[in-house]
N, C-alpha and C positions, 0 to 999 in steps of 0.2 A: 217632712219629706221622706220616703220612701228610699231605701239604697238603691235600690236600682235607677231610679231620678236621679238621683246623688252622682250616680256613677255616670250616668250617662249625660249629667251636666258636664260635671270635669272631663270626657274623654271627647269634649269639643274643643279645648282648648291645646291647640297641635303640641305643645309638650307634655303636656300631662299623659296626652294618647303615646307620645312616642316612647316616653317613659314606662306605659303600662304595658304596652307592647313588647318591649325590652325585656321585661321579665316573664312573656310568656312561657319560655321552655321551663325558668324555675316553678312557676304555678302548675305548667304540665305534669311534671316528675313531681313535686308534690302532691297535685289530685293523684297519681299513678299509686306514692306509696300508702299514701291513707287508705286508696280505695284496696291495694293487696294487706291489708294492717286490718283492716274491718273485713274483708272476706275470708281472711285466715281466723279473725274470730278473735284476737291479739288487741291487749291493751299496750298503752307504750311503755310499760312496765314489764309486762311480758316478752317484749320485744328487747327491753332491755336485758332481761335475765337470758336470753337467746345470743344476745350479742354479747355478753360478759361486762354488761356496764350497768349502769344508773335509769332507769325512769327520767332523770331531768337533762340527761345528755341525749334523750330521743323528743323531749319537749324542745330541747333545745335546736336538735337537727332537723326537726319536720318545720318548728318556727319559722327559720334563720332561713330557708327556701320561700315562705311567702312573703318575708320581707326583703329577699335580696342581696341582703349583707351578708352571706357567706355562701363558698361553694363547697361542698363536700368533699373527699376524695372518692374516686375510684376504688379502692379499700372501703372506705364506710359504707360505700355503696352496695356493694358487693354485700356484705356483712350484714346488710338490713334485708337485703332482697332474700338471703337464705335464709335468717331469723324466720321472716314471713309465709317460707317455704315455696320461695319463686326464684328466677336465676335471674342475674342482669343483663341488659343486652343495651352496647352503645353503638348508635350508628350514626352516619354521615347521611341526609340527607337532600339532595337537591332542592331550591325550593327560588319562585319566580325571580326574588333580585338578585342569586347566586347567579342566574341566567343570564340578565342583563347587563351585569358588570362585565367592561373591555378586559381582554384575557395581557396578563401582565406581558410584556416586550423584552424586557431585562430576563436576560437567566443569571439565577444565581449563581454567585462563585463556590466550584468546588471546595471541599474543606480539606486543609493541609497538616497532615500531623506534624511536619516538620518547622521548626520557627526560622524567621527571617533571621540571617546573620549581620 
């Protein structure tokens, strides 16, 4: 069997879909940094010595994104994106079920520097 049969047996079965779905953004940002890592021309060795680390803690950060199990910080990030010779950019964007969800009714309570006596 072919992976893509493979793949597209398993994303018939609604959890597996909604699971693979779930980690779209980490696959995104990962295709994003491979493909800035291969168009800078950059082994992940090289990207190491740019970041001031190790070869297997960029094996390890570009991994650990297509499996899920970790999220990076906003530092590491930042820190790969310049190794690569590209800048970061995080943003919020809208997207259809942000839309359809009822807008919340409760407003939050202010926050009080002072403690209850």
């Amino acid at each position: 069997m072919k992976h893509a049969d493979l793949k597209n047996q398993a994303l018939r079965r609604a959890g597996v879909r909604a699971e693979y779905e779930a980690l779209g953004p980490e696959f995104e940002l990962l295709r994003q940094m491979l493909g800035a890592r291969t168009k800078a021309g950059l082994s992940q060795a090289d990207v190491a010595t740019r970041m001031g680390t190790h070869a297997p803690a960029i094996t390890r950060l570009e991994s650990a994104l297509g499996s899920g199990k970790h999220s990076p910080s906003i530092d590491t990030l930042k820190r790969y994106a310049e190794a690569v010779g590209c800048d970061l950019q995080v943003k919020f964007v809208r997207n259809s079920r942000t839309e359809k969800r009822p807008k919340p009714t409760a407003k939050p309570s202010p926050r009080s520097g002072a403690s209850a006596a």
